[in-house]
PDB file with one MODEL, atoms N, CA, C and O in Angstrom:
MODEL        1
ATOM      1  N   UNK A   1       0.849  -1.170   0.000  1.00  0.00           N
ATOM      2  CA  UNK A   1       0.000   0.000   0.000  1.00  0.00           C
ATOM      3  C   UNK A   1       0.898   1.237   0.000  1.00  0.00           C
ATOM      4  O   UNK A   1       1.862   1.278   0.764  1.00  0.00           O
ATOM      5  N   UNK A   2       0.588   2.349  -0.913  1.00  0.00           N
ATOM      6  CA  UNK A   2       1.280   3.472  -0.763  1.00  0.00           C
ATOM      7  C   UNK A   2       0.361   4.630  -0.166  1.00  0.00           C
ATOM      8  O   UNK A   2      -0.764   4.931  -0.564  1.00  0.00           O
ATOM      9  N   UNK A   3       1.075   5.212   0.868  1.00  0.00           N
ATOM     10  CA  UNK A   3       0.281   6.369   1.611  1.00  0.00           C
ATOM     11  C   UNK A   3       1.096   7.486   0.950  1.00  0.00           C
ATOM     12  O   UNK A   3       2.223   7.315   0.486  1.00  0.00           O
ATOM     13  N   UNK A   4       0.350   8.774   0.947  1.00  0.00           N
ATOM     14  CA  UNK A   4       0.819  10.193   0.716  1.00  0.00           C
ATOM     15  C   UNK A   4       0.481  10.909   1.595  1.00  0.00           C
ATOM     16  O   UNK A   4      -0.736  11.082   1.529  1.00  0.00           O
ATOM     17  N   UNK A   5       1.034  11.550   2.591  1.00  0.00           N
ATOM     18  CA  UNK A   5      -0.017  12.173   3.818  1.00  0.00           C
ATOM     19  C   UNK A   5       0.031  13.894   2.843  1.00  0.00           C
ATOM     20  O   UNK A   5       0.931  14.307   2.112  1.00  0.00           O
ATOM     21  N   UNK A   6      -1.199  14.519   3.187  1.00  0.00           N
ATOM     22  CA  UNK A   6      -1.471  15.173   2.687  1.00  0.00           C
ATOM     23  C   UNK A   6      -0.985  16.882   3.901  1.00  0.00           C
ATOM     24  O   UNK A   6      -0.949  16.712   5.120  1.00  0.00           O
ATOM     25  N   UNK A   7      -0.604  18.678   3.144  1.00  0.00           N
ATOM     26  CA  UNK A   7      -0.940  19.494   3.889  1.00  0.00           C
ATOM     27  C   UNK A   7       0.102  19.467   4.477  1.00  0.00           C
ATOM     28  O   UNK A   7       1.123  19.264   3.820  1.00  0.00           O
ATOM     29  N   UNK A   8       0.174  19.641   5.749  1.00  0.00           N
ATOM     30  CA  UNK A   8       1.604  20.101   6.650  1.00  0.00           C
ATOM     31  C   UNK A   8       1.828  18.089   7.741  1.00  0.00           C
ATOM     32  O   UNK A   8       2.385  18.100   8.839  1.00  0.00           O
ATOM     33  N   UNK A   9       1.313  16.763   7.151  1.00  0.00           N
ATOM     34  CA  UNK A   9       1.267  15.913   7.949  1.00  0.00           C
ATOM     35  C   UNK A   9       2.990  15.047   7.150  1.00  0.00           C
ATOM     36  O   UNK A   9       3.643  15.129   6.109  1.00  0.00           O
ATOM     37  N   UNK A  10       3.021  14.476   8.135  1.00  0.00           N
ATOM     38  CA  UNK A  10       4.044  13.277   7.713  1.00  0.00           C
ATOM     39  C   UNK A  10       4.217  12.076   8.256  1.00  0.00           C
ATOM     40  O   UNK A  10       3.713  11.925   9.369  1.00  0.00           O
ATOM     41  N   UNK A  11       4.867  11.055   7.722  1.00  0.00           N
ATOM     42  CA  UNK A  11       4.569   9.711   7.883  1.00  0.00           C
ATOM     43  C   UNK A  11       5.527   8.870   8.152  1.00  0.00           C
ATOM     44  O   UNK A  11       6.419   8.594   7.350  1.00  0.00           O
ATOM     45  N   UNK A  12       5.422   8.395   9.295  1.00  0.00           N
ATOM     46  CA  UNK A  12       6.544   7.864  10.443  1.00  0.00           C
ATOM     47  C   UNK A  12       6.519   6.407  10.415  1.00  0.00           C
ATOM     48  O   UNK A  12       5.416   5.891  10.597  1.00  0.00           O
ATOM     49  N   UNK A  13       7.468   5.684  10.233  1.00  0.00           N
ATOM     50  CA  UNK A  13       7.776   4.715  10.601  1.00  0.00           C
ATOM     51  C   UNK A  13       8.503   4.506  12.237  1.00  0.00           C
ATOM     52  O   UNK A  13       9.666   4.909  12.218  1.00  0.00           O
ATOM     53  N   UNK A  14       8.139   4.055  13.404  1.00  0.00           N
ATOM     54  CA  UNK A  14       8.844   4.205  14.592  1.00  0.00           C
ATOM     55  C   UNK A  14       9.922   2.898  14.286  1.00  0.00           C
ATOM     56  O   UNK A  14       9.840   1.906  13.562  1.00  0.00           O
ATOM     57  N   UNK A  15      10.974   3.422  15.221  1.00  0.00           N
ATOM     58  CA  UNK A  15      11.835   2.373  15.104  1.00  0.00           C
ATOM     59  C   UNK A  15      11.789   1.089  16.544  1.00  0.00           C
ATOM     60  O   UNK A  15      11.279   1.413  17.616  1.00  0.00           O
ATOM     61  N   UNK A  16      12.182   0.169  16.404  1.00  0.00           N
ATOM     62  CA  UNK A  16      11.699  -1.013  17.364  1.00  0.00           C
ATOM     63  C   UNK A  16      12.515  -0.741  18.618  1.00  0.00           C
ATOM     64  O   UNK A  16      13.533  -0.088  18.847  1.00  0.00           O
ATOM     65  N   UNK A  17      11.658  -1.513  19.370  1.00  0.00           N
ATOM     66  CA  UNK A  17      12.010  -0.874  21.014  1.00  0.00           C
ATOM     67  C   UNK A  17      13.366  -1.854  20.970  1.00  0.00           C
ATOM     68  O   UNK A  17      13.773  -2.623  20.099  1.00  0.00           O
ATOM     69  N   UNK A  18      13.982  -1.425  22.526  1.00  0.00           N
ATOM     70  CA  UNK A  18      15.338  -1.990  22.686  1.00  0.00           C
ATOM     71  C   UNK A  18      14.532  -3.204  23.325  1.00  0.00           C
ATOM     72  O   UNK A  18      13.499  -3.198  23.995  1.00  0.00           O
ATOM     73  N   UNK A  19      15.693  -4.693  22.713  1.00  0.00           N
ATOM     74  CA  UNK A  19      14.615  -5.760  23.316  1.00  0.00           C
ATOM     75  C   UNK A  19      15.527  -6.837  24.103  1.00  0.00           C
ATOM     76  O   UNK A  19      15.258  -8.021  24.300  1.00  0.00           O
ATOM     77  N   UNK A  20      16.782  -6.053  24.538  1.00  0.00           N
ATOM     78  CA  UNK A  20      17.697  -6.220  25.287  1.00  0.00           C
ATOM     79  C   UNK A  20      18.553  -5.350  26.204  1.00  0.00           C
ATOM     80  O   UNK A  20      18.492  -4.155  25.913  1.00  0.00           O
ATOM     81  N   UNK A  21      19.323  -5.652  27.225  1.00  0.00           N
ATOM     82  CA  UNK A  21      20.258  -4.584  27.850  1.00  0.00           C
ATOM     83  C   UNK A  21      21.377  -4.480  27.658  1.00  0.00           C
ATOM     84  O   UNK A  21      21.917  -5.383  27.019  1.00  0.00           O
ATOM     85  N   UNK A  22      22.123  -3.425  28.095  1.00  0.00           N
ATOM     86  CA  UNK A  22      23.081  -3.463  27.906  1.00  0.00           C
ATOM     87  C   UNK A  22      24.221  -4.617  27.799  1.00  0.00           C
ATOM     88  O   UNK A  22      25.153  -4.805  27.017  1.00  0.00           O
ATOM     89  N   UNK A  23      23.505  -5.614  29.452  1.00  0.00           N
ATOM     90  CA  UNK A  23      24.265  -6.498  29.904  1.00  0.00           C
ATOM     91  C   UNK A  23      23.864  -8.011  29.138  1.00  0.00           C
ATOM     92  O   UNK A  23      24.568  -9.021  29.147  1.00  0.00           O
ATOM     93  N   UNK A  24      22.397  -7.829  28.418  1.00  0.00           N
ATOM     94  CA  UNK A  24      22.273  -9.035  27.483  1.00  0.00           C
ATOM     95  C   UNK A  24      21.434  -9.842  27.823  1.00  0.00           C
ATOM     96  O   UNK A  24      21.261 -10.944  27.301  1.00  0.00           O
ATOM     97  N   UNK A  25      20.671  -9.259  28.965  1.00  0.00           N
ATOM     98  CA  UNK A  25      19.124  -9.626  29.279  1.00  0.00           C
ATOM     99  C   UNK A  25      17.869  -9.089  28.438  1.00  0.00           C
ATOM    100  O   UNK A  25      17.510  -7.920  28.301  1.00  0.00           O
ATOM    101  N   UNK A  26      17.318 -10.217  27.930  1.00  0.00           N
ATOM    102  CA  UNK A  26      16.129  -9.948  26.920  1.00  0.00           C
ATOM    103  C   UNK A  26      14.811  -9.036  28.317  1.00  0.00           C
ATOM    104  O   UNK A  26      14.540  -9.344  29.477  1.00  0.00           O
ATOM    105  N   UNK A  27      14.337  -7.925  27.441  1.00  0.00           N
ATOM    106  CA  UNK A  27      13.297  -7.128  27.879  1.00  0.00           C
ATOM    107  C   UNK A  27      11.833  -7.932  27.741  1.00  0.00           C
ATOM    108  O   UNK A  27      11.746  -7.611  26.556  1.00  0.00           O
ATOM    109  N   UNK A  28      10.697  -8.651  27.944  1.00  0.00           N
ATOM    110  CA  UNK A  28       9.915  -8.858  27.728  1.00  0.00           C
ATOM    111  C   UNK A  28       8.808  -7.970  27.001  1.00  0.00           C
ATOM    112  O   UNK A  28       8.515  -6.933  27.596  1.00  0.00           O
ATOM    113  N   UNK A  29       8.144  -8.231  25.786  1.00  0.00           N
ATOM    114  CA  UNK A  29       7.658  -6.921  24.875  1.00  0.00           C
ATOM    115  C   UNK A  29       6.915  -6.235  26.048  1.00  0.00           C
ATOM    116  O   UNK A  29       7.337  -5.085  26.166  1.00  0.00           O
ATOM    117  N   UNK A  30       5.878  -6.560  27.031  1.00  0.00           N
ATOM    118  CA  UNK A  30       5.022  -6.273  27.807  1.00  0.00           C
ATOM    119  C   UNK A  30       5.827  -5.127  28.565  1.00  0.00           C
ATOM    120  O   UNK A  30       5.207  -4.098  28.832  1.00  0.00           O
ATOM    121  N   UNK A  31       7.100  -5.227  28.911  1.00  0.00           N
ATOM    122  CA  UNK A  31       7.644  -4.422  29.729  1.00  0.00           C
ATOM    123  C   UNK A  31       8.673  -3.271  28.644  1.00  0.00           C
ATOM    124  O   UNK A  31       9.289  -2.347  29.175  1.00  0.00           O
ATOM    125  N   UNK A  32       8.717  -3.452  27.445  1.00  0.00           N
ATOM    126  CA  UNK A  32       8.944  -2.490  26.783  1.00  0.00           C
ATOM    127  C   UNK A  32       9.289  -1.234  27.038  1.00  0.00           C
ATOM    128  O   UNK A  32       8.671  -1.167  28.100  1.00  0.00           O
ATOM    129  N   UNK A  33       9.708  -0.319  26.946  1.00  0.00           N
ATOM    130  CA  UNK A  33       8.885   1.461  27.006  1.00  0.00           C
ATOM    131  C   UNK A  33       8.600   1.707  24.831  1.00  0.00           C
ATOM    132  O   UNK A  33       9.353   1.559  23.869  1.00  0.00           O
ATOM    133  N   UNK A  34       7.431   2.041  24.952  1.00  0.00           N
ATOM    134  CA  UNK A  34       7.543   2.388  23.604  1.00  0.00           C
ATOM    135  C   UNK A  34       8.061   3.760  23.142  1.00  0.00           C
ATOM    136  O   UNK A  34       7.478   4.763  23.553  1.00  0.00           O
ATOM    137  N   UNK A  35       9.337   3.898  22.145  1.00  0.00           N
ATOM    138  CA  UNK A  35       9.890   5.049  21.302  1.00  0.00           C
ATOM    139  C   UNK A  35       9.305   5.994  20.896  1.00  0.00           C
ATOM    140  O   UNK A  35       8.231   5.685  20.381  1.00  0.00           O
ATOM    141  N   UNK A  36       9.539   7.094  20.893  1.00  0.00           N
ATOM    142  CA  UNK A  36       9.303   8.466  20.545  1.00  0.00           C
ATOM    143  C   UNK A  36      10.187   8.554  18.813  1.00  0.00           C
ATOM    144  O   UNK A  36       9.804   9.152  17.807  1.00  0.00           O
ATOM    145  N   UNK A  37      10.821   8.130  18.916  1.00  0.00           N
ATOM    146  CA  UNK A  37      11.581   7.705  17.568  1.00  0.00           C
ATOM    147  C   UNK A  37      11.751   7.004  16.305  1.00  0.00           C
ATOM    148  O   UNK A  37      12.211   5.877  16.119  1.00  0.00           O
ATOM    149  N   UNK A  38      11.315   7.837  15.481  1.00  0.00           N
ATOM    150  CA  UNK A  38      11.183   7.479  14.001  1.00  0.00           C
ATOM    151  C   UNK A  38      11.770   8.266  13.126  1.00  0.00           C
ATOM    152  O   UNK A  38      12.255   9.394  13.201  1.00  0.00           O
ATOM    153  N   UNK A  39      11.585   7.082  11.835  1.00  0.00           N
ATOM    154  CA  UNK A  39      11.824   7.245  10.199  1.00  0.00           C
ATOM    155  C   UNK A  39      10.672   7.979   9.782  1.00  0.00           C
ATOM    156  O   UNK A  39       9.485   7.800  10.055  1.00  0.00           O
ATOM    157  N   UNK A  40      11.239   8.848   9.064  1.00  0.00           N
ATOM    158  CA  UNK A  40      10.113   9.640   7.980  1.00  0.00           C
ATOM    159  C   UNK A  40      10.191   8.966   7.092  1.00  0.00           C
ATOM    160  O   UNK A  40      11.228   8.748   6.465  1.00  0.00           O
ATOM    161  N   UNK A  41       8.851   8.397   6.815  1.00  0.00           N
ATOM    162  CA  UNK A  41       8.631   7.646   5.260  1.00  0.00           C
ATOM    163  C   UNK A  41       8.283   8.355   4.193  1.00  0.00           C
ATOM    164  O   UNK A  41       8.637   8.090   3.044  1.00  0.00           O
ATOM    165  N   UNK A  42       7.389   9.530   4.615  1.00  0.00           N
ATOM    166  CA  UNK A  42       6.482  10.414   3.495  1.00  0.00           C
ATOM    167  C   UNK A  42       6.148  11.783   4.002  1.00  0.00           C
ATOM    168  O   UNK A  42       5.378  11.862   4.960  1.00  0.00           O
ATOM    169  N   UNK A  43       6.575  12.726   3.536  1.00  0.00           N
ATOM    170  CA  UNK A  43       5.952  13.889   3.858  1.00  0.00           C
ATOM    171  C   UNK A  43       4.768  14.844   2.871  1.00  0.00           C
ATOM    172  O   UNK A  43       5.064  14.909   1.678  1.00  0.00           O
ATOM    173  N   UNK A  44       3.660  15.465   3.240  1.00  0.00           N
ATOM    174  CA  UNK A  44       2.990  16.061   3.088  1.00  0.00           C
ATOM    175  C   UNK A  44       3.237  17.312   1.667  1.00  0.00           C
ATOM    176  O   UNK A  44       4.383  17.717   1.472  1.00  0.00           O
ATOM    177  N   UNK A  45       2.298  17.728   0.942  1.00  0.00           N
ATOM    178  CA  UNK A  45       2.515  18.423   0.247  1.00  0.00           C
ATOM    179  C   UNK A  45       2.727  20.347   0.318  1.00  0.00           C
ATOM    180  O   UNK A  45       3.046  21.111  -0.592  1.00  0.00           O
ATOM    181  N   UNK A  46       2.411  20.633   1.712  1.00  0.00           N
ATOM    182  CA  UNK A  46       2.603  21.804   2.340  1.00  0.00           C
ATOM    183  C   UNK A  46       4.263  22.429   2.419  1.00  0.00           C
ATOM    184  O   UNK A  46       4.448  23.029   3.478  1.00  0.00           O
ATOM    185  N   UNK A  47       4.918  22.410   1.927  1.00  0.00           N
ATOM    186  CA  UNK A  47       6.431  22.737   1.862  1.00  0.00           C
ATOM    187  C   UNK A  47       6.713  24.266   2.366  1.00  0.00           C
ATOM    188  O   UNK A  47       7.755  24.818   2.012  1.00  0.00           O
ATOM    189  N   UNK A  48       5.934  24.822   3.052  1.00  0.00           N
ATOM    190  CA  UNK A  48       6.455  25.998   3.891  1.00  0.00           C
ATOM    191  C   UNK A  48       6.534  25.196   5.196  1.00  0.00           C
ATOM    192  O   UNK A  48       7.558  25.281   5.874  1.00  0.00           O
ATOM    193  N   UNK A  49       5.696  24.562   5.515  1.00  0.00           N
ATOM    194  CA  UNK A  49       5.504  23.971   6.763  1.00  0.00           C
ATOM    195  C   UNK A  49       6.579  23.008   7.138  1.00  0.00           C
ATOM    196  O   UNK A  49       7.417  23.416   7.942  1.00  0.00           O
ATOM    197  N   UNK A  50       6.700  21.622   6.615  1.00  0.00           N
ATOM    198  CA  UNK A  50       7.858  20.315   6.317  1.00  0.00           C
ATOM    199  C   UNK A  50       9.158  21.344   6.439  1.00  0.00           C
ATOM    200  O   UNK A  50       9.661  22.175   5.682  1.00  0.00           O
ATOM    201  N   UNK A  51       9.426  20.887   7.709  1.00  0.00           N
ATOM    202  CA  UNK A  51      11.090  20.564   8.285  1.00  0.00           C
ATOM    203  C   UNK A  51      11.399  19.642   8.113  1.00  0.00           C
ATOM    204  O   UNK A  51      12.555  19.900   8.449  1.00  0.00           O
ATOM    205  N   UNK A  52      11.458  18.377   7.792  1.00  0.00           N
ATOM    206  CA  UNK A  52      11.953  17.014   7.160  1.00  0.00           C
ATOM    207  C   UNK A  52      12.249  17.034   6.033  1.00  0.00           C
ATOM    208  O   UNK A  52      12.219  17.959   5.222  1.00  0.00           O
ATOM    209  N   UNK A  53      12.695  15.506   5.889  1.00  0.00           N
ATOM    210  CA  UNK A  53      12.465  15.501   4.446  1.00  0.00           C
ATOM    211  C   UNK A  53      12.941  13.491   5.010  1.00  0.00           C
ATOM    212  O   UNK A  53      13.608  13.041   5.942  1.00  0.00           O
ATOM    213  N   UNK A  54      12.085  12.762   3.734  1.00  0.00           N
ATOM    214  CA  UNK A  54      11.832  11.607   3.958  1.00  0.00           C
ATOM    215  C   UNK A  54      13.627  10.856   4.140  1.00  0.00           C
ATOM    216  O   UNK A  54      14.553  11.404   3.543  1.00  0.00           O
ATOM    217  N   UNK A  55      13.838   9.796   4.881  1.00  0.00           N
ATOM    218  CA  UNK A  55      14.830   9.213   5.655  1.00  0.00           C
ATOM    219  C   UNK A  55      14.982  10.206   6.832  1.00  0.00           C
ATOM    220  O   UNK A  55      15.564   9.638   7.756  1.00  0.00           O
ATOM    221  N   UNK A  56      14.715  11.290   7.079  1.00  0.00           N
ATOM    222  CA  UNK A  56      15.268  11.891   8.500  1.00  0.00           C
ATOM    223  C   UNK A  56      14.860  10.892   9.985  1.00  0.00           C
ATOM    224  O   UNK A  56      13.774  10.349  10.187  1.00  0.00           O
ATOM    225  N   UNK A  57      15.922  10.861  10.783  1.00  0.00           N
ATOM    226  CA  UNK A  57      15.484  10.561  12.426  1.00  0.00           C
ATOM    227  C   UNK A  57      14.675  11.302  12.619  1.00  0.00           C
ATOM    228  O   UNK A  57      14.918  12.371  12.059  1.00  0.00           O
ATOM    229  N   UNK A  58      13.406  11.288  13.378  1.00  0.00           N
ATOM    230  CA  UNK A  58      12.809  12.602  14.250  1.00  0.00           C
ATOM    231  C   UNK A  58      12.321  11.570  15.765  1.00  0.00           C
ATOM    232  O   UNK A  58      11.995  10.392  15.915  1.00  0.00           O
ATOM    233  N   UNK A  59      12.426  12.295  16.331  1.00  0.00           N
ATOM    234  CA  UNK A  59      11.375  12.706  17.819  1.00  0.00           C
ATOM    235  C   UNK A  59      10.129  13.019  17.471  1.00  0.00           C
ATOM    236  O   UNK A  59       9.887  13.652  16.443  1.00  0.00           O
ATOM    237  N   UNK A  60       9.212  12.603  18.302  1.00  0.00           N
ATOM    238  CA  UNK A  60       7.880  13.130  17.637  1.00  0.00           C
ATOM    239  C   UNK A  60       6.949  13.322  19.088  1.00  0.00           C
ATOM    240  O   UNK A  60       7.252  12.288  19.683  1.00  0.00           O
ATOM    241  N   UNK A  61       6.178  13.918  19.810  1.00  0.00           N
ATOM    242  CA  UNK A  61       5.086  13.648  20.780  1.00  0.00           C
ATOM    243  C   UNK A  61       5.070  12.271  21.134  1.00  0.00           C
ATOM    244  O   UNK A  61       5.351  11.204  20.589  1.00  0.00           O
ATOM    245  N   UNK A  62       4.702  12.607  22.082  1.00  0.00           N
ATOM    246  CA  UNK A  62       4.378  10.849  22.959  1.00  0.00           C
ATOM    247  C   UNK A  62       3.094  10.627  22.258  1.00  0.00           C
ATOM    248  O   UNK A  62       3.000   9.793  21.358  1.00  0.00           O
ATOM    249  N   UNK A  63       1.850  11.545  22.755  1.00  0.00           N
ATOM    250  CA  UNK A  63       0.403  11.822  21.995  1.00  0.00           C
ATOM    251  C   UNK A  63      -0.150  11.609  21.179  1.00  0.00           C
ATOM    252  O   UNK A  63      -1.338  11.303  21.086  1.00  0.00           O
ATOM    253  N   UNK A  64       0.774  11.758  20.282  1.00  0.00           N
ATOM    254  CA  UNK A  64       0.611  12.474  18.292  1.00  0.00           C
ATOM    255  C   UNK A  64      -0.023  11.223  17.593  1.00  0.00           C
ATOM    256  O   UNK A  64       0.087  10.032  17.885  1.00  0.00           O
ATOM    257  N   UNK A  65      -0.604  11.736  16.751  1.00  0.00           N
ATOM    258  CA  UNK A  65      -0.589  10.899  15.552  1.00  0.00           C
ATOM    259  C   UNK A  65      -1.712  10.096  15.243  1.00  0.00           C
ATOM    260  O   UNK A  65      -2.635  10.215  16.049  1.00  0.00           O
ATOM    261  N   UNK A  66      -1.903   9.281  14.269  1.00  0.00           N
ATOM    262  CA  UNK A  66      -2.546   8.480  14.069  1.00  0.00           C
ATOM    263  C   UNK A  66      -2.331   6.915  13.956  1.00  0.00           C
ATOM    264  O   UNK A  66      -1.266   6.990  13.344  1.00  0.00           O
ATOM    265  N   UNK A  67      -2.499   5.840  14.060  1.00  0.00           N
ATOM    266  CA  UNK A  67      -1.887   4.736  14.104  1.00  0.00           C
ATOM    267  C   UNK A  67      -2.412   4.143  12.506  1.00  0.00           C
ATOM    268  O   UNK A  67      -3.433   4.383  11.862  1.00  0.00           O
ATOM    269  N   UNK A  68      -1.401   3.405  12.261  1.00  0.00           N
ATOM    270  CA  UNK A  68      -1.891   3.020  10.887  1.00  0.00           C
ATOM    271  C   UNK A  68      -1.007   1.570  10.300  1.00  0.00           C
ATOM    272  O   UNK A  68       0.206   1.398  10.419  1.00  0.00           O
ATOM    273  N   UNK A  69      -1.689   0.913   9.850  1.00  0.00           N
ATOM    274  CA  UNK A  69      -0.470  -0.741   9.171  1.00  0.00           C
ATOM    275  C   UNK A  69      -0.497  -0.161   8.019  1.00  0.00           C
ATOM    276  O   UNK A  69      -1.373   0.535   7.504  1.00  0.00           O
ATOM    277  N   UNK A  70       0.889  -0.609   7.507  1.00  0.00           N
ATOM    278  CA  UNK A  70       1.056  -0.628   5.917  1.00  0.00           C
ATOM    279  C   UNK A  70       1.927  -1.645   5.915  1.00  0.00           C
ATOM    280  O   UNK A  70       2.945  -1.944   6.539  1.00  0.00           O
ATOM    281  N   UNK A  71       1.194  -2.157   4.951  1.00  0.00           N
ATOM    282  CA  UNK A  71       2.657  -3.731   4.455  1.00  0.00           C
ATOM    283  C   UNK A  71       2.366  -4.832   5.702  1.00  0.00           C
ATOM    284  O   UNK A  71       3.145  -5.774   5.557  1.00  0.00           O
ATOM    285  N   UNK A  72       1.762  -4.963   6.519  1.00  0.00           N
ATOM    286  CA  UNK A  72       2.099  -5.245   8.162  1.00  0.00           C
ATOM    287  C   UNK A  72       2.446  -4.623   9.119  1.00  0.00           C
ATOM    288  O   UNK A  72       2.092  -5.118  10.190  1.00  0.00           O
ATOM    289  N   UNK A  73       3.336  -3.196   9.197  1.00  0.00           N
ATOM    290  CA  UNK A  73       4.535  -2.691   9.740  1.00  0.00           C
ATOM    291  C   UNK A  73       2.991  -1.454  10.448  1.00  0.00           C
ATOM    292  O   UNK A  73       1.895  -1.128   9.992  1.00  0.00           O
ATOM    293  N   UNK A  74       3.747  -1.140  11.700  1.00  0.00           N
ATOM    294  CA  UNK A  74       2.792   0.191  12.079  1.00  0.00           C
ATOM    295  C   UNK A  74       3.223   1.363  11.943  1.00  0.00           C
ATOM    296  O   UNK A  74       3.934   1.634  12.911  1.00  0.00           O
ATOM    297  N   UNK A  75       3.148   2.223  11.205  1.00  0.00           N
ATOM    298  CA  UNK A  75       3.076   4.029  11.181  1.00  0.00           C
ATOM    299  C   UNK A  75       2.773   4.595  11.689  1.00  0.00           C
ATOM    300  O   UNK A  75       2.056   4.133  12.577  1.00  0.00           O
ATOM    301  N   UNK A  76       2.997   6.270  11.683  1.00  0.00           N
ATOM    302  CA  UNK A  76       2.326   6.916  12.207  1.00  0.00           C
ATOM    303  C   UNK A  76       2.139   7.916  11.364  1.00  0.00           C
ATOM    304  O   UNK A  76       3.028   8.085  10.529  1.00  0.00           O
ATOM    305  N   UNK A  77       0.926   8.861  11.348  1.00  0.00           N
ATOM    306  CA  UNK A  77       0.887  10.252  10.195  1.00  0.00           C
ATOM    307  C   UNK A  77       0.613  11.233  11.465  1.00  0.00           C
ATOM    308  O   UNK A  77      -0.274  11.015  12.290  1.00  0.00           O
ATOM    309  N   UNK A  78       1.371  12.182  11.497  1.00  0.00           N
ATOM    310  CA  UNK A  78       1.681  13.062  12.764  1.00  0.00           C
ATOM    311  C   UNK A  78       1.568  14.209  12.225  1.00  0.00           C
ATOM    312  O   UNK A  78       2.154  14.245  11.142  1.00  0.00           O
ATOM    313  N   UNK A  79       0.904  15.479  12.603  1.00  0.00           N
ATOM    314  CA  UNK A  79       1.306  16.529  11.597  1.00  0.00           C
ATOM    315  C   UNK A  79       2.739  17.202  12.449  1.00  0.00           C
ATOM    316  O   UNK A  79       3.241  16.732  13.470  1.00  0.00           O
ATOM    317  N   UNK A  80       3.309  18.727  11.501  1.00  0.00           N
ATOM    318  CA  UNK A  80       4.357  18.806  11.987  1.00  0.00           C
ATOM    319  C   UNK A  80       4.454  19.290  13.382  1.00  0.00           C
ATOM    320  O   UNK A  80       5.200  18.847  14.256  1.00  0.00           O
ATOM    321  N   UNK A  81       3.679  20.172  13.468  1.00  0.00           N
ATOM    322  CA  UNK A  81       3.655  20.619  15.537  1.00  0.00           C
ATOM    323  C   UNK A  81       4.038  19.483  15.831  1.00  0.00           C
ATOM    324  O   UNK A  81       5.090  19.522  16.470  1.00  0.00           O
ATOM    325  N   UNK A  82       3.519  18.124  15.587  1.00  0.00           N
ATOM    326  CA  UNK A  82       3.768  17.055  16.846  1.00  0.00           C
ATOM    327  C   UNK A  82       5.515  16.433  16.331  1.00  0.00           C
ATOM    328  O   UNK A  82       6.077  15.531  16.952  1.00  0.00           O
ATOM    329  N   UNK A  83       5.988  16.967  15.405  1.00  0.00           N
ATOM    330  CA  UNK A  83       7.696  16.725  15.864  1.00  0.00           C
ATOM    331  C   UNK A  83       8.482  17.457  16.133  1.00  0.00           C
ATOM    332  O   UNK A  83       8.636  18.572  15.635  1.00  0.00           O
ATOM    333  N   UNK A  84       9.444  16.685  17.406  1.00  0.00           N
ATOM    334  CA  UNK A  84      10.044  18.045  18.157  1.00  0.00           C
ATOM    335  C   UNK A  84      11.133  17.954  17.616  1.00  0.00           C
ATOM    336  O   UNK A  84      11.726  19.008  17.385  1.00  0.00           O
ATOM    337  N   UNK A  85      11.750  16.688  17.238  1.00  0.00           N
ATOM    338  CA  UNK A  85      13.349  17.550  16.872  1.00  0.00           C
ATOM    339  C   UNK A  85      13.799  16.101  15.773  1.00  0.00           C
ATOM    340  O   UNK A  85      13.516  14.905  15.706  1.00  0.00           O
ATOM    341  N   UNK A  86      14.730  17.181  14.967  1.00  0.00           N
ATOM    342  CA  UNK A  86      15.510  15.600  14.548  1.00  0.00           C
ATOM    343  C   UNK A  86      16.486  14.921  15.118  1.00  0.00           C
ATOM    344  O   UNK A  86      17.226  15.606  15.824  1.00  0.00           O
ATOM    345  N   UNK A  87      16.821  13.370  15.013  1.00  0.00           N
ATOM    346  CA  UNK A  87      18.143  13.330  15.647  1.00  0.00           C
ATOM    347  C   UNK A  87      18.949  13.003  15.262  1.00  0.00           C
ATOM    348  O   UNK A  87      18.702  11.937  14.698  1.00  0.00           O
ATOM    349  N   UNK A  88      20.315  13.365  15.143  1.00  0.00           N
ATOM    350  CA  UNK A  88      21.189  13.143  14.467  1.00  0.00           C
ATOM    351  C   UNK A  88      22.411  11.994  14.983  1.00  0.00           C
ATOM    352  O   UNK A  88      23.370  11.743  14.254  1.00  0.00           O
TER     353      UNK A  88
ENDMDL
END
């Protein structure tokens, strides 16, 4: 499936939680913390607005977004207020 998020929104792939420690003890998914951290897959057609641009790291709201499958995989379409920073 191909998404286009439309306007000032963009489209996040989060990246997978840590599912180990440092020391090499597996995390159980249940006890997780879920990431603030994602791939931009797609950005919006509003180009005053879009501080990204698709492959960037970003931070995004804990809050934000919308939940969405594509392919299997979960997304997110966030508009831009809800990302705070990129990371490099």
């Amino acid at each position: 499936m191909n998404i286009k998020p439309l306007g000032d929104r963009v489209l996040l792939q989060a990246e997978q939680a840590e599912e180990k420690t440092a020391s090499g003890l597996y995390i159980p998914q249940t006890a997780q913390e879920k990431t603030q951290i994602a791939i931009v897959r797609a950005v919006g057609d509003d180009t005053d607005a879009i501080k990204v641009k698709v492959g960037d790291r970003v931070m995004y709201d804990k809050y934000a977004g919308t939940q969405v499958k594509i392919d299997g995989e979960d997304h997110l379409i966030v508009t831009m207020g809800d990302v705070i920073a990129i990371v490099e």
